[in-house]
C-alpha positions in Angstrom: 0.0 0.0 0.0 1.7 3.7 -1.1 0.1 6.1 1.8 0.6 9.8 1.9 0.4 11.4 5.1 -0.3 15.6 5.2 1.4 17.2 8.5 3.8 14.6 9.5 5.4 17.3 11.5 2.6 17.3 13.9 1.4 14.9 16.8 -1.1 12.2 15.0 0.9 12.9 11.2 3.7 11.4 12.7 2.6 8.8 14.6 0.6 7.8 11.5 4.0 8.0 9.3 5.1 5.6 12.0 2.9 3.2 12.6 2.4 3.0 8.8 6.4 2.6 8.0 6.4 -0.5 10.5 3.7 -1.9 8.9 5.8 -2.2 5.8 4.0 0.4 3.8 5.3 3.0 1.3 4.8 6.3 3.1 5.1 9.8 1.7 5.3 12.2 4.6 4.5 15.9 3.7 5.1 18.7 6.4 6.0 22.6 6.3 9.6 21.7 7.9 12.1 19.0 8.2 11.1 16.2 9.9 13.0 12.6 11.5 11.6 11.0 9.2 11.8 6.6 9.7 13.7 5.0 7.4 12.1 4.0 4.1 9.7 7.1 4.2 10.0 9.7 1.7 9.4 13.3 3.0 8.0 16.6 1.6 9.0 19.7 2.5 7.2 22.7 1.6 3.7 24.6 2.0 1.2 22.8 0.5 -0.2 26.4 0.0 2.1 26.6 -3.0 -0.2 24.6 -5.2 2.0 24.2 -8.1 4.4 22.6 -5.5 2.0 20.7 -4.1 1.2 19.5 -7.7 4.5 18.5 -8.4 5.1 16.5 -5.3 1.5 14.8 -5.6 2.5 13.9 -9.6 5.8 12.0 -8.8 3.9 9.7 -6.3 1.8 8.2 -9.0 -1.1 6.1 -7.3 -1.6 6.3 -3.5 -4.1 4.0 -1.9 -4.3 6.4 1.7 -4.2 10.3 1.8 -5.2 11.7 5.3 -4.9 15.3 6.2 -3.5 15.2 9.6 -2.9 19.1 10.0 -5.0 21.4 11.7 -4.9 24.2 14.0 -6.8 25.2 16.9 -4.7 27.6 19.2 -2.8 30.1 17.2 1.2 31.1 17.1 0.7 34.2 18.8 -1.4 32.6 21.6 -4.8 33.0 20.4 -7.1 30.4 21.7 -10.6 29.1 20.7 -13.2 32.0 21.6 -15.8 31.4 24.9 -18.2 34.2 23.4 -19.5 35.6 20.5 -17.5 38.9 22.1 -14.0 37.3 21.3 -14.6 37.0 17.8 -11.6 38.6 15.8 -12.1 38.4 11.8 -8.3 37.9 11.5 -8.0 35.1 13.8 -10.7 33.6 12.3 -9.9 33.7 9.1 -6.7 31.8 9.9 -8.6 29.0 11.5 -10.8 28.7 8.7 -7.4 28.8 6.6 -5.5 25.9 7.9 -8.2 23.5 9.0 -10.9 24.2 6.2 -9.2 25.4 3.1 -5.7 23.6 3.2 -7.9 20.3 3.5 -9.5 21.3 0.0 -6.8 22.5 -1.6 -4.9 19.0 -0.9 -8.0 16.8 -1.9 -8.3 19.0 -5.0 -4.7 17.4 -6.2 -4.7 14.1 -4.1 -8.3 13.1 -4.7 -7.2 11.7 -8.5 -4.2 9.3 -7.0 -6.6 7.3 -5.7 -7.3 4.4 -7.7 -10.2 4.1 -10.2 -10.9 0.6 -9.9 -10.0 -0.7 -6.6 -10.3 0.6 -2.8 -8.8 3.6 -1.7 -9.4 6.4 1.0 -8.7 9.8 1.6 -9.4 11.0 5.0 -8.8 14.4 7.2 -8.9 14.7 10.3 -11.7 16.0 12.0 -13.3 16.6 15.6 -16.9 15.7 17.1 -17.2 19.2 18.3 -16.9 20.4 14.6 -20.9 18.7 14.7 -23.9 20.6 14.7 -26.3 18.6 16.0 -24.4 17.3 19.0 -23.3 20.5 20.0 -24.4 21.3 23.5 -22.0 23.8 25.3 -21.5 26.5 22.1 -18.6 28.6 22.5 -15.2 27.7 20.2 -16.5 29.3 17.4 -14.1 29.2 15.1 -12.1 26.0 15.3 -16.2 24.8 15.3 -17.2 26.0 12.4 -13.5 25.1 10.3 -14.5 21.5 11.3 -18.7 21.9 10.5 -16.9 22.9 6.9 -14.7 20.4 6.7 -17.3 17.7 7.3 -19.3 19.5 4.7 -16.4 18.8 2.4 -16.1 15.5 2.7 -19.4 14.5 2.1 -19.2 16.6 -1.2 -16.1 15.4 -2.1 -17.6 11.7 -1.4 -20.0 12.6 -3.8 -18.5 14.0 -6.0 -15.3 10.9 -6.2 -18.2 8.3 -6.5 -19.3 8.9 -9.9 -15.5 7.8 -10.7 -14.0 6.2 -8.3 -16.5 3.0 -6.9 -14.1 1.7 -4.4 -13.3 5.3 -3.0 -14.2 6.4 0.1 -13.7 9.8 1.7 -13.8 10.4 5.5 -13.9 12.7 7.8 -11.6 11.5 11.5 -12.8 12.2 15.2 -10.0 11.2 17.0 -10.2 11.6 20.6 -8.4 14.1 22.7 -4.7 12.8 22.0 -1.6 14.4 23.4 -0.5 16.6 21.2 0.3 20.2 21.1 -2.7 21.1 19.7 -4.9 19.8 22.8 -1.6 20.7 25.4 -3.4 23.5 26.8 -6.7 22.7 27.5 -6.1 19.0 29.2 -6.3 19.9 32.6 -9.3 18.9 34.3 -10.0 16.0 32.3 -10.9 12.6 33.8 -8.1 10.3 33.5 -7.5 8.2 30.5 -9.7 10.3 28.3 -6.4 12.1 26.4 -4.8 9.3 24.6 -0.8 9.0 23.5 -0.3 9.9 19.9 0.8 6.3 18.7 -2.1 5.0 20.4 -4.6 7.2 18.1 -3.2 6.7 15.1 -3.2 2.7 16.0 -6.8 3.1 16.5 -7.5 5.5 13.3 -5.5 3.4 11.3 -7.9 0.2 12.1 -10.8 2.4 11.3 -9.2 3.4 8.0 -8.6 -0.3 6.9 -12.3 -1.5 7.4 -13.6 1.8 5.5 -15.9 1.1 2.6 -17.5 3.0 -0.2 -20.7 2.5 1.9 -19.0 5.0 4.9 -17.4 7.7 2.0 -18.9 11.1 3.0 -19.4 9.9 7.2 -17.5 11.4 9.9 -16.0 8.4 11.6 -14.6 8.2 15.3 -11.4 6.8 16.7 -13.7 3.6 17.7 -15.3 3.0 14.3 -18.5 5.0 15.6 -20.2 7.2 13.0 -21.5 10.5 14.3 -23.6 12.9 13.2 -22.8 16.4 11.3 
């Protein structure tokens, strides 16, 4: 199996590009900046912003049975978190949350949707979160890293669409996968019961065992670390 893994720099992208290189499988590992990359995996370093790079890269892999999207972005460089209110809303801020977790996914499954193969299985999948749904959300609040994910889910299912008409054996996903210990989730771990954030190699075990029993019948679903398929 060739997979491609997007943001191998981060928490789940790597453990994905490592779990997936001791399985045996050809990995291509894409992140902004260099990463240890294990042996036998091929890495890309750029911004996948620069679609005619992105392009390039995507060409010289050929076919790819797996694409996830593993970046994503939910507190900001300069410290910006998620917004409690309404009141904290901040068009810039925003706009860059909307920018890495809703439009980077897009622009990536715009050039690595056609790898896939036309005749026989293959997923692409990004990573997601539960709180990006709008019928199970209770508490409000987190505005904008909530409504990059409702748009991202939205995605999916059109890109599932879409990729049928072509591609029978495709399936596109959207992820859940837990709280995991990454940077991402760092800050706002405190105070949760214990055993509810989960290592990174442990997630991307688990997302990984989702991935190999998706089918065309799930393409378009948001799927969760345990195989359970919540609602938008």
């Amino acid at each position: 199996m060739t997979a491609v893994i997007f943001g191998a720099n981060g928490g789940i992208g790597a453990a994905l590009v490592e779990a997936l290189a001791g399985r045996g499988e050809t990995v291509h590992a894409f992140a902004r900046s260099e990463i240890a990359a294990p042996e036998g995996v091929t890495a890309h370093i750029g911004d996948p912003f620069d679609e005619e790079w992105l392009a390039s890269e995507l060409a010289g892999i050929g076919e790819a049975d797996l694409v996830v999207v593993a970046s994503g972005i939910l507190t900001l460089a300069d410290g910006t978190g998620p917004e409690k209110t309404y009141r904290a809303l901040d068009a810039e801020a925003m706009t860059e949350v909307l920018r890495i977790n809703t439009v980077l996914p897009a622009l990536i499954a715009k050039h690595a949707l056609p790898l896939l193969p036309r005749k026989e299985r293959g997923v692409f999948a990004a990573i997601s979160a539960k709180v990006g749904s709008i019928e199970d959300n209770r508490l409000g609040g987190w505005h904008s890293y909530r409504a990059s994910k409702a748009a991202l889910n939205m995605l999916v299912k059109n890109f599932a669409i879409e990729l049928a008409r072509t591609h029978k054996q495709a399936a596109v996903v959207a992820l859940h996968p837990g709280t995991v210990n990454t940077g991402l989730s760092e800050p706002f771990q405190q105070g949760l019961p214990e055993g509810q954030v989960r290592p990174a190699p442990e997630a991307a075990h688990d997302l990984l065992a989702v991935l190999d029993k998706v089918t065309p019948d799930d393409s378009g679903a948001l799927l969760a670390y345990d195989g359970e398929r919540l609602p938008y």
